[in-house]
BARO-919166 format. One record per residue: x, y, z of N, C-alpha, C in turn. Coordinates in pm, 1 decimal, padded with zeros to 6 digits, always signed. Layout:
# residues N
      n.X      n.Y      n.Z     ca.X     ca.Y     ca.Z      c.X      c.Y      c.Z
        X        Y        Z        X        Y        Z        X        Y        Z
...
# end
This chain:
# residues 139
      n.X      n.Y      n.Z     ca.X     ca.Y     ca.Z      c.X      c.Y      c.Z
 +05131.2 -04410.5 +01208.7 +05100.2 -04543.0 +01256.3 +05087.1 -04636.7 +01135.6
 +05143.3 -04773.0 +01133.7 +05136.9 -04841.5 +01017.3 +05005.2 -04902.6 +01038.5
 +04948.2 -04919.8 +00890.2 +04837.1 -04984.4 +00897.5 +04832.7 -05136.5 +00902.0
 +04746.9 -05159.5 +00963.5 +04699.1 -05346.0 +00962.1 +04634.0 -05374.0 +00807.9
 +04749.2 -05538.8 +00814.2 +04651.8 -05572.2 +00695.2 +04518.3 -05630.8 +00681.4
 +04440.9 -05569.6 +00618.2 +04291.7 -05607.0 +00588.1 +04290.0 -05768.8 +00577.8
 +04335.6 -05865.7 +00579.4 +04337.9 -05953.9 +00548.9 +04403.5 -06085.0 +00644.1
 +04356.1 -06116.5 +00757.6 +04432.6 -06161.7 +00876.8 +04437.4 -06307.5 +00902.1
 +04526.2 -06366.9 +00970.5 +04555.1 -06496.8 +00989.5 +04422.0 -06544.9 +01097.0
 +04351.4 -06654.1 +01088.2 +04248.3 -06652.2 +01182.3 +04265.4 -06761.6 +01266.9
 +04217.8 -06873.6 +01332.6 +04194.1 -07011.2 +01386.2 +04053.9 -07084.3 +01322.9
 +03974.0 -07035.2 +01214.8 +03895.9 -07095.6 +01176.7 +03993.3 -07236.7 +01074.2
 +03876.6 -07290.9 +01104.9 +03890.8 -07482.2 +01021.4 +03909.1 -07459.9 +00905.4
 +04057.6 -07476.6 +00814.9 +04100.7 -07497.3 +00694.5 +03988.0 -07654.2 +00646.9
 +04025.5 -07768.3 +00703.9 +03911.7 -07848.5 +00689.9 +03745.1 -07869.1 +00638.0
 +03703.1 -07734.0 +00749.9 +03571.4 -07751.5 +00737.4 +03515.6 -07646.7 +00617.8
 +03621.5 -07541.5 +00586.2 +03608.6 -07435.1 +00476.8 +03626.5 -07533.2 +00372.5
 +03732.7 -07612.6 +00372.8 +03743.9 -07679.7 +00188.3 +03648.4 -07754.3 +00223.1
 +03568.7 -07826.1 +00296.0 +03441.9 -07928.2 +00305.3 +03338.0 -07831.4 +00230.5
 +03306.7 -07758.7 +00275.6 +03209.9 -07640.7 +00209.5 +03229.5 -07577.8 +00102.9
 +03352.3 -07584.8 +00010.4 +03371.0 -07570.1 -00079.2 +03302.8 -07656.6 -00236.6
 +03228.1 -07558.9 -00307.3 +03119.2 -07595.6 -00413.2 +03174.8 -07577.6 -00573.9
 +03135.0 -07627.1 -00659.7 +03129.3 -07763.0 -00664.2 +03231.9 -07809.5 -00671.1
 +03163.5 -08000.6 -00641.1 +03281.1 -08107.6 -00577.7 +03411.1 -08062.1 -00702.7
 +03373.5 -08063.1 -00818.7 +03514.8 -08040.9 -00873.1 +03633.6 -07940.0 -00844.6
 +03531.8 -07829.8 -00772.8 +03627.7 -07703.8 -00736.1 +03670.1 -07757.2 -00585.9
 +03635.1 -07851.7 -00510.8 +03671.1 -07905.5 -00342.9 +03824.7 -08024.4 -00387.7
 +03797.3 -08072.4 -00510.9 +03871.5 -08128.4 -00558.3 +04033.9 -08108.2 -00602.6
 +04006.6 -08000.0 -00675.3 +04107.0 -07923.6 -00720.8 +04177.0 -07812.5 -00578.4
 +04093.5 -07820.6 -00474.0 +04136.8 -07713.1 -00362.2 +04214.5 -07820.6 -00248.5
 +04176.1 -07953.2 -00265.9 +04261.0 -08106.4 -00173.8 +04402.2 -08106.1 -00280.2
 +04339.8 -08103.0 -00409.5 +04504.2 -08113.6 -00479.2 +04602.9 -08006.4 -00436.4
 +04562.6 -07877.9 -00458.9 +04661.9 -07772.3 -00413.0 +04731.0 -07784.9 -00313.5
 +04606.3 -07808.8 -00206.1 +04643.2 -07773.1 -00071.9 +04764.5 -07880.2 +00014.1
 +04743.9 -08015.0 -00095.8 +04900.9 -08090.4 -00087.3 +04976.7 -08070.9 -00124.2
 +05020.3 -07988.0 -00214.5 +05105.0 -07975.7 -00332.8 +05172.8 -07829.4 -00220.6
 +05110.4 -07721.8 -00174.5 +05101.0 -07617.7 -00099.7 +05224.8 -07635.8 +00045.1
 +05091.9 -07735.8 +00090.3 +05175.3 -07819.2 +00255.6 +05297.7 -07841.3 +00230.4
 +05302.3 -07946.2 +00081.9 +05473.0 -08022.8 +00121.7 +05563.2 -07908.1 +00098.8
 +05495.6 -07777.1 +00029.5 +05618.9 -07714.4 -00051.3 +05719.5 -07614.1 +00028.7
 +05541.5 -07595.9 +00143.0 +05628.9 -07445.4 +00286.8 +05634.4 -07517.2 +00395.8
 +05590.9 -07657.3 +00413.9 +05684.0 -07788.6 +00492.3 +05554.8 -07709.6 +00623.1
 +05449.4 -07675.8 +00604.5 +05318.5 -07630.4 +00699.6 +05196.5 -07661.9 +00676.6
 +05107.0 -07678.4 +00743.7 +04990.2 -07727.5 +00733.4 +04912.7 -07580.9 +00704.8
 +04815.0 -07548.9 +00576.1 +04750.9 -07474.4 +00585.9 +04672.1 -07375.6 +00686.3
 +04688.3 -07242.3 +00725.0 +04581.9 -07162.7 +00794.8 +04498.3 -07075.9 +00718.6
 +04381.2 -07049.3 +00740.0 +04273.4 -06937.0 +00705.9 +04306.1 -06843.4 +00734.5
 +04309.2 -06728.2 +00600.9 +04334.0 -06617.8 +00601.0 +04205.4 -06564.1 +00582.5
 +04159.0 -06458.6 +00653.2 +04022.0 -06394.9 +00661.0 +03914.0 -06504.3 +00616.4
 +03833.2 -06476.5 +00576.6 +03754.4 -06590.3 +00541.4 +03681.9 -06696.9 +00418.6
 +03849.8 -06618.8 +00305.0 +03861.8 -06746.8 +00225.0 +03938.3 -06782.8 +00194.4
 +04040.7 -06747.4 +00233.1 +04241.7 -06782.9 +00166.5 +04237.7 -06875.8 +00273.8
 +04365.8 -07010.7 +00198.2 +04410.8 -07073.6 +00298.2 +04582.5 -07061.2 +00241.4
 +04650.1 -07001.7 +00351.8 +04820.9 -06960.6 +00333.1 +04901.7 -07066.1 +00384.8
 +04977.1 -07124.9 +00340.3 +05122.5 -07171.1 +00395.5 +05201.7 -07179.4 +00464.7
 +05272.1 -07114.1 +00561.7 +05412.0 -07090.8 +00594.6 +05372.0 -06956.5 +00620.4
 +05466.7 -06878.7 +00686.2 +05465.4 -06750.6 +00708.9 +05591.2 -06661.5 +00652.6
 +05520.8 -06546.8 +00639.7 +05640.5 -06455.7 +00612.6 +05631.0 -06320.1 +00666.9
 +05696.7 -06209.1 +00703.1 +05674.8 -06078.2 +00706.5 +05750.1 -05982.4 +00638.5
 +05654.6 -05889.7 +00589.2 +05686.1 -05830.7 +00487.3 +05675.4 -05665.6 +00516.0
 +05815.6 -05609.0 +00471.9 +05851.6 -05508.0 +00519.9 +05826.8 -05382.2 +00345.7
 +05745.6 -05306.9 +00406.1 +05690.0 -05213.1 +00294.1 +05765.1 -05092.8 +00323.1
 +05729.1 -04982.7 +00200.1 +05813.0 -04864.7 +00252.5 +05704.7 -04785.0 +00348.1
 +05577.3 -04821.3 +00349.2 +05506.3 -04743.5 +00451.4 +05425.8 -04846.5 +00610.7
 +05431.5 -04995.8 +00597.0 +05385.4 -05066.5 +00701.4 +05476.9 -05208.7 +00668.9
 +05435.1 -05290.4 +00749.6 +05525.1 -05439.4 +00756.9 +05384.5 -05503.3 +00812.9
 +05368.6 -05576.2 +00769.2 +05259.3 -05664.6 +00766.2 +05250.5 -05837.6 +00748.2
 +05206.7 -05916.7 +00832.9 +05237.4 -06065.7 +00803.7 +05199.8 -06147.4 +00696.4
 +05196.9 -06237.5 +00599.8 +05118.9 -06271.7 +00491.6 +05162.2 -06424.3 +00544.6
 +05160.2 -06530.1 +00407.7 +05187.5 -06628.4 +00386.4 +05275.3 -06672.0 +00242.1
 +05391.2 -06757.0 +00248.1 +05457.4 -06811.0 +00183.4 +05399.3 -06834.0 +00018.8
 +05287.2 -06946.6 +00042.2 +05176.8 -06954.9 -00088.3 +05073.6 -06973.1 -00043.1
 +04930.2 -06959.1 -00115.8 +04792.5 -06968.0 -00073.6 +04721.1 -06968.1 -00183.8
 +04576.7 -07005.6 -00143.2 +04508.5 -06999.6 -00300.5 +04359.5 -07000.8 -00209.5
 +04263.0 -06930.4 -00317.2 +04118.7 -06951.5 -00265.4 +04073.9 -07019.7 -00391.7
 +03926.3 -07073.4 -00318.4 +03824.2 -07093.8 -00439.1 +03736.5 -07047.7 -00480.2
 +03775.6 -06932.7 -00552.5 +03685.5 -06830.5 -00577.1 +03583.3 -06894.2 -00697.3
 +03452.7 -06759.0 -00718.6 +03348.7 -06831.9 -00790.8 +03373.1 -06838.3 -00937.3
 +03477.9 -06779.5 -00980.9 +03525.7 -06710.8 -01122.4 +03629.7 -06834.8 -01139.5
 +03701.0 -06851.2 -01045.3 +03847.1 -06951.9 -01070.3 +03886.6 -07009.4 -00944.2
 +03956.3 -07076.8 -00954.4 +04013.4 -07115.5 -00824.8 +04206.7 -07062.5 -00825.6
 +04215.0 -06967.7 -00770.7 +04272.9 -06827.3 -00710.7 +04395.7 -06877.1 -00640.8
 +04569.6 -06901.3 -00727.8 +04680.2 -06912.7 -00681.3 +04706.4 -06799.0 -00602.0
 +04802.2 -06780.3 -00491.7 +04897.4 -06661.7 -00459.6 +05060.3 -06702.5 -00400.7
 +05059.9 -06660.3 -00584.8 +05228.3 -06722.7 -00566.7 +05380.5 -06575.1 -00521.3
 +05349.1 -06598.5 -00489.0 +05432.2 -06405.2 -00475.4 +05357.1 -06298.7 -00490.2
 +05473.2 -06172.7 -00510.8 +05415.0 -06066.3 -00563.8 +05437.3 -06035.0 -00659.8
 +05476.5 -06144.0 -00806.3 +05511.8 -06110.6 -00935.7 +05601.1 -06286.2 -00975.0
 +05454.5 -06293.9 -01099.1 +05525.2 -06422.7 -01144.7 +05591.3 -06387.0 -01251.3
 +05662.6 -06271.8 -01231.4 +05785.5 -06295.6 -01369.8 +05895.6 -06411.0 -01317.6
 +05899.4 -06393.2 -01240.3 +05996.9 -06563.2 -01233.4 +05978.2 -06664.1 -01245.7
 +05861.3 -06675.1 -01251.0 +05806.9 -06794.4 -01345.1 +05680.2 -06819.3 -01463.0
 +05800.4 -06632.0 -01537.2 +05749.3 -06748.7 -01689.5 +05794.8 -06833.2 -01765.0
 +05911.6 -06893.6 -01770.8 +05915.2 -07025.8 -01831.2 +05805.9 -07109.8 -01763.0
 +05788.4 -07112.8 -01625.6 +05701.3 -07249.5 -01620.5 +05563.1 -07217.5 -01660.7
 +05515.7 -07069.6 -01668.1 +05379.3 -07060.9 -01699.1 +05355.6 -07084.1 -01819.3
 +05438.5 -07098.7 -01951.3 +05445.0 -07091.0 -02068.5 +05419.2 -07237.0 -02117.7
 +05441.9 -07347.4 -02002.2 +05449.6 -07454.2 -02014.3 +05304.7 -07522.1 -01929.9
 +05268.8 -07436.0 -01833.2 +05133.4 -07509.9 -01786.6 +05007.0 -07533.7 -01797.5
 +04971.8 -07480.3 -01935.0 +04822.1 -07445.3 -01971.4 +04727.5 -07413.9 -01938.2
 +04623.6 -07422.9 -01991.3 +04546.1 -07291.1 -01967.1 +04500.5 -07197.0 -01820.7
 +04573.1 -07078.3 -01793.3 +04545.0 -07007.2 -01689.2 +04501.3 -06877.1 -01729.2
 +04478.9 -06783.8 -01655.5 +04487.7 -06623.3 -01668.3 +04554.5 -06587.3 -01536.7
 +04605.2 -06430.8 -01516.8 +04688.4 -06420.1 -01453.5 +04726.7 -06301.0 -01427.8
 +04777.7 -06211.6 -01283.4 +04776.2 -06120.7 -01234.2 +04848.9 -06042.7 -01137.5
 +04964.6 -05958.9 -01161.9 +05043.8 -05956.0 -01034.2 +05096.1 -06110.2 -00959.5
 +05079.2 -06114.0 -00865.1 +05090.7 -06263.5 -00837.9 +05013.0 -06338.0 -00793.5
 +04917.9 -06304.6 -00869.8 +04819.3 -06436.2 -00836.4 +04793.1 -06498.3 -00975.0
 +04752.9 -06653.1 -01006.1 +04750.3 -06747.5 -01137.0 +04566.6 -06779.8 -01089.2
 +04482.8 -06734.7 -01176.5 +04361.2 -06811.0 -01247.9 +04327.7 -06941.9 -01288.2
 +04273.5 -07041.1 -01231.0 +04295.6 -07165.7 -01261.1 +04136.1 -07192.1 -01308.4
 +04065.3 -07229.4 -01408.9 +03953.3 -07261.1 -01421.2 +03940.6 -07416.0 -01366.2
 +04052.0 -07527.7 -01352.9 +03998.0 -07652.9 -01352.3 +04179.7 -07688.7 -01347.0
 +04221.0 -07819.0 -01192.5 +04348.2 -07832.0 -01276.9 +04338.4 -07977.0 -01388.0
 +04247.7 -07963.5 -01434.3 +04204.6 -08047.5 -01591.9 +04291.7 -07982.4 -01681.0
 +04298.1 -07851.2 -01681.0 +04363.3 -07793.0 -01799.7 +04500.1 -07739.2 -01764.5
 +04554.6 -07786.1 -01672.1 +04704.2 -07750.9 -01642.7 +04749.6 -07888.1 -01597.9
 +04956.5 -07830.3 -01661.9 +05029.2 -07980.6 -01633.5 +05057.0 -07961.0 -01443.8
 +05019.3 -08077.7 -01396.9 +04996.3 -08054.3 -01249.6 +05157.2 -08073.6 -01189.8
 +05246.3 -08114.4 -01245.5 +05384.0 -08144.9 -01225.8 +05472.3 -08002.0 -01291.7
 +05405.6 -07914.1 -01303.8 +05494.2 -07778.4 -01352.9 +05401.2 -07677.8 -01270.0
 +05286.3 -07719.7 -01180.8 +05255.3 -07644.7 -01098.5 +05302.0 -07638.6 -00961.1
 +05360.5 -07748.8 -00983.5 +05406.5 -07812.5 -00822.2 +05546.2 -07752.4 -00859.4
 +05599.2 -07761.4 -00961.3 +05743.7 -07665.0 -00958.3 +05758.9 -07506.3 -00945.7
 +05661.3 -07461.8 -00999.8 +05593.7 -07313.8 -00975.1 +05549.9 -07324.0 -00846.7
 +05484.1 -07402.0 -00762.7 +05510.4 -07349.0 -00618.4 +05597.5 -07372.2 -00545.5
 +05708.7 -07462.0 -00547.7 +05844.0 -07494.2 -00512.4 +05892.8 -07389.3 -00502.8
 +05927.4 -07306.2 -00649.6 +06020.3 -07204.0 -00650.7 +05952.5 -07080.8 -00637.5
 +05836.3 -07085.5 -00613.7 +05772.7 -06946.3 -00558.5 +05805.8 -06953.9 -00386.2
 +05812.6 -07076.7 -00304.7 +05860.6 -07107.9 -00152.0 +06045.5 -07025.5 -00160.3
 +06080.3 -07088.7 -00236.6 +06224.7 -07102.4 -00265.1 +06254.0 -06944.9 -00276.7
 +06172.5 -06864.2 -00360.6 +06202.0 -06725.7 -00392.5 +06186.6 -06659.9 -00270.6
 +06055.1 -06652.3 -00199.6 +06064.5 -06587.5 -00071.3 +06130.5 -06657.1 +00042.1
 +06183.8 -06744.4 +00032.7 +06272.1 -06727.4 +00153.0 +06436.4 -06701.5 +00118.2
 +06429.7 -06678.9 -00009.9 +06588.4 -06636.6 -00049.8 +06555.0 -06482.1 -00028.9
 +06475.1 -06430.8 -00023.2 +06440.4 -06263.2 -00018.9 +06413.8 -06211.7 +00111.6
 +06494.4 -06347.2 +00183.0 +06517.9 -06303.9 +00313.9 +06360.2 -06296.3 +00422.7
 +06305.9 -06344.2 +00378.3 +06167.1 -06335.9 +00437.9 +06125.8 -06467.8 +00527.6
 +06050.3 -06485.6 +00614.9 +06061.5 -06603.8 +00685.7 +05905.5 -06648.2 +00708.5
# end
């Protein structure tokens, strides 16, 4: 039996989660994304379990389950505020090389503040992170 992913699409308020989001600079930086996000998978954000907000949809076929995710997403976690651009930003290291200061992981990007990143090479890094999964046949 394939397993469910731990991590599920819900109907809770994308809205009222970034309202509650602390501090104002991190609620700040989570309104910037979350436009930059919308225009890129052409969808209005949903809540993923109860702190991701995902994009667009996709399903994703493993060698042991197939499971639904989202296009791009990001939380605001207490450490960083938490990209999920794929499952591997080697395709975009030229642009990471160019956006300053992050840390970084499989596919997710570390953002302490977007104070310290160029916000016009992040918006191209999520363009072509949209662009990659749906050329990989994913929807």
């Amino acid at each position: 039996m394939a397993k469910e992913n731990k991590t599920q699409k819900t109907t809770a308020s994308v809205a009222d989660f970034l309202a509650s989001v602390t501090p104002e600079a991190r609620r700040k930086d989570c309104a910037t994304v979350s436009k930059l996000m919308k225009k890129a998978a052409g969808k209005p954000g949903k809540m993923w379990g109860t702190s991701i907000v995902g994009f667009g949809d996709v399903r994703i076929k493993g060698a042991s389950r197939e499971v639904d995710w989202f296009l791009v997403g990001f939380s605001p976690r207490k450490a960083a505020l938490t990209l999920y651009l794929g499952f591997s930003l080697t395709q975009l290291e030229p642009q990471l090389k160019k956006l300053g200061k992050h840390k970084r992981g499989g596919g997710c990007l570390y953002l302490n503040s977007l104070d310290d990143v160029d916000l016009k090479v992040l918006e191209k890094m999520i363009n072509q992170t949209v662009k990659n999964v749906k050329a990989a046949g994913m929807k």
